[in-house]
FISEGU-98454 format. One line per 3 residues: number of its first residue (from 1); for each residue x, y, z of C-alpha. Coordinates in nm, 2 decimals. Layout:
N
NUM = X/Y/Z; ...
This chain:
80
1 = 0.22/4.14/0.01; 0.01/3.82/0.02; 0.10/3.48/0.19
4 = 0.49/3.38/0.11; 0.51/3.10/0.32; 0.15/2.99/0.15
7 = 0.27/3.06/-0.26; 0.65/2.84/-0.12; 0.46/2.54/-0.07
10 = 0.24/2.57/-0.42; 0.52/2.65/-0.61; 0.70/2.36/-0.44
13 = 0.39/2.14/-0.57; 0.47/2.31/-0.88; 0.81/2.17/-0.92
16 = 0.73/1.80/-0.80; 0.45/1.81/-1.09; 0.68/1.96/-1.37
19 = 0.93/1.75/-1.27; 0.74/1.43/-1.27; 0.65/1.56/-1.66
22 = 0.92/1.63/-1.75; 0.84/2.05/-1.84; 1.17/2.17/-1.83
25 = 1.03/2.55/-1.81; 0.84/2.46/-1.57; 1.09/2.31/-1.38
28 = 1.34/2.65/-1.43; 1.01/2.91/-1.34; 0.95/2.71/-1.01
31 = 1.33/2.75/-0.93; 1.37/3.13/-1.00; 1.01/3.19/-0.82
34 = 1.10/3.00/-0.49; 1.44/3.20/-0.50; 1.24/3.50/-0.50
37 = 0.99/3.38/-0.25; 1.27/3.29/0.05; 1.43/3.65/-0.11
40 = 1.12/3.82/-0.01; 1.14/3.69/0.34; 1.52/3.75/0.39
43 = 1.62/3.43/0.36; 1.92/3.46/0.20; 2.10/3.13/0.20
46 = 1.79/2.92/0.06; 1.71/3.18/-0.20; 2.09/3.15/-0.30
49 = 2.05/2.82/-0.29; 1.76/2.75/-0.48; 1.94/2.98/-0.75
52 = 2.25/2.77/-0.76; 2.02/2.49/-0.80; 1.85/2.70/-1.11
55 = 2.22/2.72/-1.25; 2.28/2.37/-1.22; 2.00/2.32/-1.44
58 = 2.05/2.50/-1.70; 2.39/2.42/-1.73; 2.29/2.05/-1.74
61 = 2.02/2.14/-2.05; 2.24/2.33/-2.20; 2.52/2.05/-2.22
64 = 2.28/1.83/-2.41; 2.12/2.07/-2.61; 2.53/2.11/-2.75
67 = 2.54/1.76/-2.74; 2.26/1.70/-2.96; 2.41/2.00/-3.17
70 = 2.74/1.86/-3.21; 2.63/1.49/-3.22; 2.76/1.28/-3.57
73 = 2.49/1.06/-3.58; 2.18/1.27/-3.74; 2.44/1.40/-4.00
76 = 2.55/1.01/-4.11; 2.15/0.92/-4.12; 2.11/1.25/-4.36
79 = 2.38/1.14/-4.57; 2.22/0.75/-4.59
């Protein structure tokens, strides 16, 4: 097994950088690998954590992609 502690901080970077442009996969990827980085060194409560924080997420991208899905407005421009 190679560094944890070392790959935690770049995929920490990781997820400053995709947040700061916006790469929504990026963002989830750096989520889910940090979970499994503190799971690999037992540390249960921040790889729970950082999942929950995964969950939160999505659920918040997934609320506007229905949004965008159910919103009236590009239907009324099509019909103009």
């Amino acid at each position: 097994m190679g560094d944890v502690r070392k790959a935690i901080k770049y995929h920490e970077k990781s997820l400053e950088i995709a947040e700061k442009i916006e790469d929504r996969s990026g963002e989830s990827e750096c989520y889910t690998n940090l979970g499994n980085a503190y799971l690999s060194l037992a540390d249960y409560r921040k790889a729970i954590s950082l999942q929950y924080e995964l969950v939160l997420f999505i659920s918040s991208k997934a609320a506007l992609i229905l949004q965008a899905f159910t919103n009236p407005i590009p239907s009324t421009c099509v019909n103009w």
